[in-house]
C-alpha positions as CSV (number, residue, x, y, z in Angstrom):
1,X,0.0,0.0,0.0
2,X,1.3,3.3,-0.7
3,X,0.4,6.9,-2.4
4,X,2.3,8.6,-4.9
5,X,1.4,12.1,-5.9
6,X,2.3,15.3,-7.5
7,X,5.5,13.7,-9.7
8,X,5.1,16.4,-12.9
9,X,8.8,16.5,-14.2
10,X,8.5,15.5,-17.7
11,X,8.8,11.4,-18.2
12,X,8.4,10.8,-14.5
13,X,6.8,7.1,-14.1
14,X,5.9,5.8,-10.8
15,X,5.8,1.8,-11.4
16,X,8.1,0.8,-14.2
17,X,8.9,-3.0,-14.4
18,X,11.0,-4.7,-17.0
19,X,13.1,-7.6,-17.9
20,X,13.4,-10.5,-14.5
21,X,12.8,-7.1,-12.2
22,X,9.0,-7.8,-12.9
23,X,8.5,-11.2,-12.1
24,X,6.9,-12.0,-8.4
25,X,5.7,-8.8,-8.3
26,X,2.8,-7.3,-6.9
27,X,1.6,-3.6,-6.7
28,X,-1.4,-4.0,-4.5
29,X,-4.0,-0.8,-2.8
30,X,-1.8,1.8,-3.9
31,X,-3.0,5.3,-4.8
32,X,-1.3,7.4,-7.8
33,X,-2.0,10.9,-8.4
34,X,-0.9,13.6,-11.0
35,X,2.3,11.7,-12.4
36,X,3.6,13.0,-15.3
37,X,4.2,9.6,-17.1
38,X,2.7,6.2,-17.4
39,X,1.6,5.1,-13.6
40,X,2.2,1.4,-14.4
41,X,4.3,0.0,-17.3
42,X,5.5,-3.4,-17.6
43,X,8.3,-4.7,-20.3
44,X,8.2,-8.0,-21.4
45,X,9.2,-11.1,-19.2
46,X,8.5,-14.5,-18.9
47,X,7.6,-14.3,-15.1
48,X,4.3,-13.6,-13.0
49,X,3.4,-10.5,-11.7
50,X,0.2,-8.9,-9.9
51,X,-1.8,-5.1,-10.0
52,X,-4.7,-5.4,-7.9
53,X,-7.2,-2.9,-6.2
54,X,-4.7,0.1,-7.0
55,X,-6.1,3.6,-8.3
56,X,-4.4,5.5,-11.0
57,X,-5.2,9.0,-11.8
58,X,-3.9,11.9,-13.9
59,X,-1.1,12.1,-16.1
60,X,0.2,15.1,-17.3
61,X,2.6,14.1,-20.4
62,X,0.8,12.7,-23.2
63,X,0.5,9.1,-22.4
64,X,-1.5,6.1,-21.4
65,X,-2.4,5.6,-17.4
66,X,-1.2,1.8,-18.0
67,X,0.7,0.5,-20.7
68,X,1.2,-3.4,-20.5
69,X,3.8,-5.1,-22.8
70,X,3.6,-7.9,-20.8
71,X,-0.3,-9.5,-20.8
72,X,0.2,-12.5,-19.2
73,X,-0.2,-11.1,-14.9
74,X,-2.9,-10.3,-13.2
75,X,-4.7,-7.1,-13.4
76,X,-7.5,-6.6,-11.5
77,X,-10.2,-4.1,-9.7
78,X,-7.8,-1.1,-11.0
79,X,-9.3,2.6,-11.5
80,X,-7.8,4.2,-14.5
81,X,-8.5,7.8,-15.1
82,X,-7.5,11.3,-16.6
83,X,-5.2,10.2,-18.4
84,X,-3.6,12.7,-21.5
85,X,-4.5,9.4,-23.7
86,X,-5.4,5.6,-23.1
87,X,-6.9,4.6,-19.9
88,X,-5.1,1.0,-20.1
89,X,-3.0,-0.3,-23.0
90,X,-2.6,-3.9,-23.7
91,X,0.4,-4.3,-26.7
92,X,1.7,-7.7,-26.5
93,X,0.8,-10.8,-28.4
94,X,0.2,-13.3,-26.2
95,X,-2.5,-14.7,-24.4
96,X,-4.0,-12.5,-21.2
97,X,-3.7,-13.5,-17.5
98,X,-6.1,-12.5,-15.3
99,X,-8.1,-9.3,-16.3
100,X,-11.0,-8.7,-13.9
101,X,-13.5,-6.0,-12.2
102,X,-11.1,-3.0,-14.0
103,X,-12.5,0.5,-14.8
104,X,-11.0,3.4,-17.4
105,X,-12.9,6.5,-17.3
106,X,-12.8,10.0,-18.2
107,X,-9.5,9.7,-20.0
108,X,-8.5,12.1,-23.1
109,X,-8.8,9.0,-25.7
110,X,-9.7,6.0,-25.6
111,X,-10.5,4.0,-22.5
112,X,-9.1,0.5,-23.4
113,X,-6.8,-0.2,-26.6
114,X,-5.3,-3.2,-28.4
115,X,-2.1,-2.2,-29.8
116,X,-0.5,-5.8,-30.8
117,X,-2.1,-8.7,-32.9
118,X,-2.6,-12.0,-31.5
119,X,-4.0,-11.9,-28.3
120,X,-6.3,-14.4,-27.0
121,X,-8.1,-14.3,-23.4
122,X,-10.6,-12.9,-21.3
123,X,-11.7,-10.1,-20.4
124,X,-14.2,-9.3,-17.1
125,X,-16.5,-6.9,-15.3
126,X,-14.7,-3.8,-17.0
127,X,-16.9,-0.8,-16.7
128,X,-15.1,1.6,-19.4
129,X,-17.3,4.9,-19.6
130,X,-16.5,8.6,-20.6
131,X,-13.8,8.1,-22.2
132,X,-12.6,11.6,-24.6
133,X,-12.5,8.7,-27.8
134,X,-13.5,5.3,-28.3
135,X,-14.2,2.9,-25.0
136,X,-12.6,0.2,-26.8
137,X,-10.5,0.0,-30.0
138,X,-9.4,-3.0,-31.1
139,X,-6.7,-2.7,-34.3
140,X,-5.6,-6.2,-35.0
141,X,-7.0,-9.6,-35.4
142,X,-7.4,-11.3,-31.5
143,X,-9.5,-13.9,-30.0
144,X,-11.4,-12.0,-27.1
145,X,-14.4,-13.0,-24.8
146,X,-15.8,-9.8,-23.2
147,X,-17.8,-11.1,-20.1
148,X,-19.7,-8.3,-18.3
149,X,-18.5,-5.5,-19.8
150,X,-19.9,-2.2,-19.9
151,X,-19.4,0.6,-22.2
152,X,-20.9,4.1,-21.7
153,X,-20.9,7.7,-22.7
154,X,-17.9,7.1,-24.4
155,X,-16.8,9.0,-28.3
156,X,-18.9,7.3,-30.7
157,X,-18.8,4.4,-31.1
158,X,-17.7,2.5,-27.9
159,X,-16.9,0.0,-29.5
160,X,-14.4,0.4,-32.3
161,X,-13.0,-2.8,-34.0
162,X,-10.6,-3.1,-37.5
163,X,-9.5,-6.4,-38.7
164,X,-10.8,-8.1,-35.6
165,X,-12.0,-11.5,-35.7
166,X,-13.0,-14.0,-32.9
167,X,-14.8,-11.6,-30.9
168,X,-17.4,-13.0,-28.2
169,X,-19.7,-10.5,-26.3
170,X,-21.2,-12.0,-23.0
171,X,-23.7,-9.8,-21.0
172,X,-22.3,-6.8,-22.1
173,X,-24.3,-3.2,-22.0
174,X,-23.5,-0.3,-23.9
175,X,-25.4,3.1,-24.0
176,X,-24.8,6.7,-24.7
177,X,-25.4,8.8,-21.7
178,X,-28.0,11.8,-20.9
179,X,-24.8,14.3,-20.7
180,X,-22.5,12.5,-23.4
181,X,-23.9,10.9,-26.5
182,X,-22.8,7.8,-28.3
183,X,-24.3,7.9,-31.5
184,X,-23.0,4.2,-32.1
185,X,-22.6,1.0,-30.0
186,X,-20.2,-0.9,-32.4
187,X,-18.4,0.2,-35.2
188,X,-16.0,-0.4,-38.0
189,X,-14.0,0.8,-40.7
190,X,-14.3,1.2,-44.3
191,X,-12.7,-2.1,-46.0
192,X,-12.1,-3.8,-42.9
193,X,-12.6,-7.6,-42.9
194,X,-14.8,-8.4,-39.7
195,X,-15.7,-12.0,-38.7
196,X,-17.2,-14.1,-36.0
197,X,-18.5,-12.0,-34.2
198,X,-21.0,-13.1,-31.3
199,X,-23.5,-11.7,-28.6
200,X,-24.8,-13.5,-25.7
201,X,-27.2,-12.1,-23.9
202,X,-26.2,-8.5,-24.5
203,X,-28.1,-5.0,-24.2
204,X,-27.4,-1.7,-26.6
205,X,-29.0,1.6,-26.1
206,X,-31.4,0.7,-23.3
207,X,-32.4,4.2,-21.7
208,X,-32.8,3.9,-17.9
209,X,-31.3,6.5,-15.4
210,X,-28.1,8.6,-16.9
211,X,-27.8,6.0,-19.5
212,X,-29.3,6.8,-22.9
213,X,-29.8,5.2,-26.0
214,X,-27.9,5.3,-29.4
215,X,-29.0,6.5,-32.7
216,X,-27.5,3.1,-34.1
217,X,-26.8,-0.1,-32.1
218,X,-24.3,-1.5,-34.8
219,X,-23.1,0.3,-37.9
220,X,-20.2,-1.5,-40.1
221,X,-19.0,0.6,-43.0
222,X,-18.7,-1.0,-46.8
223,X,-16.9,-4.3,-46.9
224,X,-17.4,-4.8,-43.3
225,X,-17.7,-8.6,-43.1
């Protein structure tokens, strides 16, 4: 447990891990606030490592809150917020650990990104909302189950996906909200090829409370299958 605050010389991190440094490491019930770099980064490495219940706020280079080029720990019940870009970046092609009960809001892009090609796993009870861009976008082509996710009130669409494939959609919500509007639930790309995609149980643009509908549910460009 700790709390770190109110480090704004350019490129200051607070958690950096990399090579056999990260392995057997765990960053658990710490508090981060107004950092000028990345709060947590992780390089590469064939070991274990755990961020769990921590809350990371502010950065004040341009940057991601959490940049992860190592997928395979455990992150879980983290707060990601007001960051200068990405609430939490995953960029390593692999397959995920253990990626539960997380929330990115209110960051100056988007709230959770793909940035590698690859990556297989699951993803659990992430509540990504408010978010300046997309809630999610997805570049590459992946094998992701979303279980419980919820997207609102993000930049249209919350959902962004190019060249993904293999996407499953468990009990997942996504809505605009009564202050910001998401035109669009899903969305993709002009000439992207989009495949297998599949919703279980899901709900778009229910209006109930803060939560308001979109104008379309699901809109794919041209060539979008």
């Amino acid at each position: 447990h700790c709390s770190i605050h109110d480090c704004t010389v350019a490129s200051s991190l607070v958690f950096n891990m990399s090579g056999s440094a990260a392995s057997g490491v765990t960053i658990r019930g710490c508090v981060t606030f107004n950092v000028a770099n990345i709060h947590f980064q992780v390089a590469a490495t064939s070991g274990t490592w755990i961020v769990d219940g921590n809350l990371f706020v502010r950065c004040t280079d341009s940057v991601a809150t959490a940049f992860l080029s190592d997928v395979g720990g455990t992150f879980t019940n983290n707060v990601m917020a007001g960051a200068a870009q990405q609430g939490l970046v995953l960029a390593e092609a692999n397959t995920l650990g253990t990626y539960t009960g997380n929330t990115s809001h209110g960051n100056a892009d988007v709230g959770l990104r793909f940035n590698s090609t690859v990556l297989n796993g699951t993803i659990s009870n992430f509540v990504i909302w408010r978010n300046t861009s997309n809630g999610m976008y997805a570049a590459l082509g992946m094998n992701i189950t979303f279980d419980n996710v919820t997207w609102f009130g993000n930049g249209s669409p919350n959902i962004a996906v190019n060249h993904g494939n293999s996407f499953l959609f468990k009990n997942c919500t996504s809505n605009g909200d009564t202050t910001f509007a998401t035109a669009t639930g899903v969305g993709g790309g002009t000439n992207q090829v989009h495949s297998n995609f599949i919703f279980e149980g899901c709900s778009f643009g229910v209006a109930g409370g803060i939560k308001a509908a979109h104008t379309q549910d699901i809109s794919m460009a041209a060539v979008g299958f």
